[in-house]
C-alpha positions in Angstrom: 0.0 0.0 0.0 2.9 2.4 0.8 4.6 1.9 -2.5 1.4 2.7 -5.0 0.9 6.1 -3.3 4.1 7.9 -4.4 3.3 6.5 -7.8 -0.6 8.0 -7.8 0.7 11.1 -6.1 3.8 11.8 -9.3 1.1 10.7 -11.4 -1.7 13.8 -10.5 1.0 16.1 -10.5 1.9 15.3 -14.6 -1.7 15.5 -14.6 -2.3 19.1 -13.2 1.2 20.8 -13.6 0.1 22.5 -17.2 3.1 20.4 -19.1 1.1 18.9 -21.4 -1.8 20.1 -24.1 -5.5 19.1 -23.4 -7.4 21.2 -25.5 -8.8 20.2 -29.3 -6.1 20.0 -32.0 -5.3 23.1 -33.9 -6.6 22.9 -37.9 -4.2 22.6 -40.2 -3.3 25.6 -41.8 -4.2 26.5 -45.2 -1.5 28.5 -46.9 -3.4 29.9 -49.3 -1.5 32.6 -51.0 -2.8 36.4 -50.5 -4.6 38.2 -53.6 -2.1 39.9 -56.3 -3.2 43.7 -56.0 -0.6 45.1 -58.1 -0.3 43.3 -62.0 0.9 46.2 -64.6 1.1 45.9 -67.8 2.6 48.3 -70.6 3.2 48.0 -74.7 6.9 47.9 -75.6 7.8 47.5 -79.2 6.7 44.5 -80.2 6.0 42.9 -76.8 3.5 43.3 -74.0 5.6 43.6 -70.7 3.7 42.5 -67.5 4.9 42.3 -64.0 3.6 42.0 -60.6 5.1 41.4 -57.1 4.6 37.4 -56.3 3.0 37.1 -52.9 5.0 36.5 -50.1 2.4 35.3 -47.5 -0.5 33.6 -46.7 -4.5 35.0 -45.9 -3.3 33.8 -42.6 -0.5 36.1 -42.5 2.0 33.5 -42.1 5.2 32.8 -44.6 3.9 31.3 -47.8 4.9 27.5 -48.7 6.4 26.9 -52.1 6.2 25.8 -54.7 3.2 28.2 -56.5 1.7 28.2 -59.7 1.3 31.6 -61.6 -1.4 31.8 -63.3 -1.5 34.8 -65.8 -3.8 34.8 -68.5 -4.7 37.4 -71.3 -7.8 38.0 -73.6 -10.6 39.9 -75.1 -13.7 40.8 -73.0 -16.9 41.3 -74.1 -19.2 43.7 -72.4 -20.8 43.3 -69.8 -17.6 41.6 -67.7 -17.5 38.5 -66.7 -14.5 37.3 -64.5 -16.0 33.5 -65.4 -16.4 34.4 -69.1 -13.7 35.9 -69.5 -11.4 33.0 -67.6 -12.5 30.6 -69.7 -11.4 31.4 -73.3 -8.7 33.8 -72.0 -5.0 32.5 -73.1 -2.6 31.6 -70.2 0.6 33.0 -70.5 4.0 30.8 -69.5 7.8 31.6 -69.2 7.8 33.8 -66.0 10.6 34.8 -65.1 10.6 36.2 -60.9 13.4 38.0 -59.3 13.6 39.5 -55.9 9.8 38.4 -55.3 8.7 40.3 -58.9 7.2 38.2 -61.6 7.7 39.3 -65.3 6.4 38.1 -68.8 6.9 39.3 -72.1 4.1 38.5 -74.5 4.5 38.8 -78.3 1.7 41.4 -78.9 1.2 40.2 -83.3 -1.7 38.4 -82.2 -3.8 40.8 -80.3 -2.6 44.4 -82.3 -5.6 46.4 -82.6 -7.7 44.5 -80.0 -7.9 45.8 -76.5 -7.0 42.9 -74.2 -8.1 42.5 -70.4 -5.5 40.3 -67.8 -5.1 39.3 -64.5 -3.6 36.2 -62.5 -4.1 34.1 -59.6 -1.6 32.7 -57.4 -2.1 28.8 -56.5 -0.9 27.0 -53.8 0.8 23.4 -54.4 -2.5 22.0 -53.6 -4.4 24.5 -56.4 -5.7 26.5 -53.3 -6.3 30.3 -54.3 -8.4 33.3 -53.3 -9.1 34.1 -57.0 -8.0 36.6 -59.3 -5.9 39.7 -59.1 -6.8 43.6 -59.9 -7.7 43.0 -63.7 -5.8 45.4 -66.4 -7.2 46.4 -70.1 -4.6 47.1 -72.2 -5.4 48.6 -76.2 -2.4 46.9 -78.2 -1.3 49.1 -81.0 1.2 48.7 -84.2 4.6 48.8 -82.5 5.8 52.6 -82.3 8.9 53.4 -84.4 12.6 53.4 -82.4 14.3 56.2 -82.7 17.4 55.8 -84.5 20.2 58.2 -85.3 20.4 59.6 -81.5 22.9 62.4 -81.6 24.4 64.1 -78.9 25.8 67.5 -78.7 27.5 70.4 -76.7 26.0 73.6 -76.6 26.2 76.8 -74.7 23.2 76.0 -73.9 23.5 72.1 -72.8 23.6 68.7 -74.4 21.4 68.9 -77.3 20.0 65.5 -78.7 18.4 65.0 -82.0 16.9 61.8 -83.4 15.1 60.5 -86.5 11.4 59.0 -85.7 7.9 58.9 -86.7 5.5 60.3 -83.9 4.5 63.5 -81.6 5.6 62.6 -78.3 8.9 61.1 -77.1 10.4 60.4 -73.6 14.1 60.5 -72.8 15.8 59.0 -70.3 19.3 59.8 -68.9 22.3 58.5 -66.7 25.6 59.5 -65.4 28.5 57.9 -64.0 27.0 54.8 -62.0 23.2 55.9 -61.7 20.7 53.8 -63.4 18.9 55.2 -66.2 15.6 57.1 -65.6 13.1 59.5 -67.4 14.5 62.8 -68.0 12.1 64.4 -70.5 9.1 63.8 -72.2 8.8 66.4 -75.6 6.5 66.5 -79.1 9.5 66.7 -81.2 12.6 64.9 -81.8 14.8 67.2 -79.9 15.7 68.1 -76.9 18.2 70.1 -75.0 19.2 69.1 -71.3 20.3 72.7 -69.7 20.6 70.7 -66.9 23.5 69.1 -67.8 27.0 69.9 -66.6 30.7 70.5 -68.2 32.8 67.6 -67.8 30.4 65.0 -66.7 29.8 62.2 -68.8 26.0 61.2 -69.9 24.6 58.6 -71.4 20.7 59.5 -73.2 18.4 56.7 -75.2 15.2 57.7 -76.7 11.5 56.2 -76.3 8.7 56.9 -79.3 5.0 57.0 -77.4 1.7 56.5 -78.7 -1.1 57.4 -76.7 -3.8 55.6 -76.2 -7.5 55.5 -75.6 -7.4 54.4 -71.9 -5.2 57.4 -71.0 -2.3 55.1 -71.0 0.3 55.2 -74.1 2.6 52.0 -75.6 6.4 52.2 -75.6 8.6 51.9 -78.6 12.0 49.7 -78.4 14.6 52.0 -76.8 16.9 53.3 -79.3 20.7 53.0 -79.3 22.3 54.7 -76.8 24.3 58.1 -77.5 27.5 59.5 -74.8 28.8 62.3 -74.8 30.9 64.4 -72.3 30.5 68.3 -72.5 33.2 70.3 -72.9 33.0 73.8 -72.0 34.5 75.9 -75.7 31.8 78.5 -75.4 32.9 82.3 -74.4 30.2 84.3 -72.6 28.0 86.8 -74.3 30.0 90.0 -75.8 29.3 93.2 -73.3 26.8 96.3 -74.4 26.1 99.4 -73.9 30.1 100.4 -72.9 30.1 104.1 -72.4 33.3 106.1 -71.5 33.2 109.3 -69.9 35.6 112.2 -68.7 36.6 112.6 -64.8 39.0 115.5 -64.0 41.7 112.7 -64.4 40.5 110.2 -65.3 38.5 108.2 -68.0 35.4 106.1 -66.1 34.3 103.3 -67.8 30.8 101.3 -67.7 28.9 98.6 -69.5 26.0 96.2 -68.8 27.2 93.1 -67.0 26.7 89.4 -68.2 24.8 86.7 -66.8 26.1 83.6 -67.5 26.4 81.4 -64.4 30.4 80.8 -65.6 31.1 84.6 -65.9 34.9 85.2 -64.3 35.0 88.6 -65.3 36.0 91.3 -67.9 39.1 92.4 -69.5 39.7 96.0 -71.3 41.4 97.1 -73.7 42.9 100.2 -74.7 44.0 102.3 -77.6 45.9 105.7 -77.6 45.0 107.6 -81.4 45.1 105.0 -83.7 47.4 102.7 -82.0 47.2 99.2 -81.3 44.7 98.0 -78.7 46.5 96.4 -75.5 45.3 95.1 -72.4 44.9 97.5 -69.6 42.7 95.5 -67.0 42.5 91.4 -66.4 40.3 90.4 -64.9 38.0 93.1 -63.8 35.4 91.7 -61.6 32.6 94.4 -62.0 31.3 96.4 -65.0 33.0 99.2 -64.3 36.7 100.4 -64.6 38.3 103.5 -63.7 41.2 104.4 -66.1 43.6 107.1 -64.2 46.5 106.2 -66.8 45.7 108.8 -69.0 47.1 112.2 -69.9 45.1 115.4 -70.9 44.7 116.6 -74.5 44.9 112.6 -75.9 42.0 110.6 -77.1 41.8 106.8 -75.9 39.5 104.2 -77.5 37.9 101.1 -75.5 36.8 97.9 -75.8 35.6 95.2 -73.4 35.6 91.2 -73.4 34.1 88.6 -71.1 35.7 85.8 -69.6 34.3 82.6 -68.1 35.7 80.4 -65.3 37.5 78.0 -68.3 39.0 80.9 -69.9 36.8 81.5 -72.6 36.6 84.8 -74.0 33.8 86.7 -76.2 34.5 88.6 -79.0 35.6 92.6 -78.0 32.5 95.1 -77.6 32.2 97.6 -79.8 35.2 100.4 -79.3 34.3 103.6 -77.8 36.4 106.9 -77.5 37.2 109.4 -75.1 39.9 112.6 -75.1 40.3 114.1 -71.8 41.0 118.0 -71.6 
């Protein structure tokens, strides 16, 4: 009798310490992969280009099992829509291609040109488990827009100025420098464009989109054209300086002129001629548009003229010359 009660006792204590579970098994759980919300799809070239971000959990907000079946489609819909109709004679797409959780496709667009297609997918589970299809996209499909060809890249005063050849009225350009990806720089009706953004001595790269817009408020994407380089060098002197007036001091001759603009400007230089003499330089670099000329002697006539410099050492052409004779 003494030896069965330490055993009855350890046993109630298993019993009522909370160590084990008692209550009805959890369900299993279903790992049935969330709804795609964000499928996007755009024209380009020849090709319909469609991504979307692959889901990366389940409704039950836990970490999604793999393997999963993509299931993108794309057809024609007939009014009014149908998600059933439409599934069943839409075309599925294969040969997906997902990096970094993204899912792309690129689908020959021959077959539907002219045709406004509708498309959306549904993610499947490995047991065919889905909550159905994503946010639907219509798309009208179009002849492919012309690339531009002949991109051409130059150095202005102004900036880079690119040129192409290209059928169309609106065009998007997209830019890089050094390490920087690519992205949209401009979008203009004419095949030209000048980037006053763009800085001496850098290197840029520049390729060129056609666009066609399109019914839906959305447009399709030529091929992008070759690319075109190009680092500006600064060989452009500043503007030449007006309105230089000279005028008598008791001794001295005081000039004036209107002062340039350009974000480069260094400053002025002015030159000087006694009679008909040779013009030499008698101020470099003059910072304002101004200069006081006390080297001077009564009775003699002087002539003037004025240049601009920039930071690189450009110079503009000499102003006109005017003349002065002090008493």
């Amino acid at each position: 009798m003494h030896r069965v009660l330490p055993a009855l006792i350890a046993a109630a204590a298993l019993l009522t310490g909370g160590c084990g579970y008692t209550g009805d098994p959890l369900p299993p759980l279903a790992n049935i992969p969330t709804r795609v919300n964000d499928l996007a799809a755009v024209q380009r070239g020849g090709r319909i280009m469609v991504q979307f971000t692959v889901p990366p959990r389940t409704t039950e907000d836990k970490v999604i099992k793999t393997p999963l079946k993509l299931d993108l489609r794309i057809g024609t819909a007939e009014p009014p829509f149908s998600q059933e109709g439409w599934a069943a004679h839409a075309t599925p797409v294969a040969g997906s291609a997902v990096t970094n959780g993204v899912a792309r496709y690129e689908i020959p667009a021959a077959e539907w040109t002219n045709k406004e297609v509708t498309l959306a997918v549904r993610v499947l589970s490995a047991r065919g488990k889905t909550v159905g299809w994503s946010n639907f996209v219509n798309l009208p499909v179009v002849a492919p827009p012309e690339r531009p060809a002949e991109v051409h890249a130059e150095a202005t005063a102004e900036g880079v100025r690119l040129t192409w050849r290209a059928r169309g009225d609106s065009f998007r350009i997209y830019r890089r420098t050094g390490s920087e990806r690519f992205a949209p720089a401009a979008n203009v009706p004419q095949p030209s464009w000048t980037d006053s953004g763009a800085e001496f001595g850098k290197h840029y790269i520049y390729q060129v989109q056609t666009l066609v817009k399109l019914s839906n408020n959305t447009e399709a994407e030529s091929d992008l054209s070759e690319e075109a380089g190009i680092t500006p060098v600064d060989v452009f002197p500043p503007a030449v300086p007006k309105g230089l007036n000279a005028a008598t001091a008791p001794n001295s001759i005081e000039l004036s002129w209107e002062g340039d603009t350009e974000p480069d400007l260094a400053g002025y230089r002015v030159y000087r001629s006694t009679g008909a003499g040779p013009f030499e330089k008698i101020g470099d670099p003059v910072a304002i548009p101004s200069y006081s000329d006390r080297n001077v002697e009564h009775g003699k006539t002087y002539r003037y003229a004025v240049s601009a410099i920039d930071k690189t050492g450009n110079e503009s052409a000499r102003s006109g010359p005017v003349e002065a004779t002090l008493p």
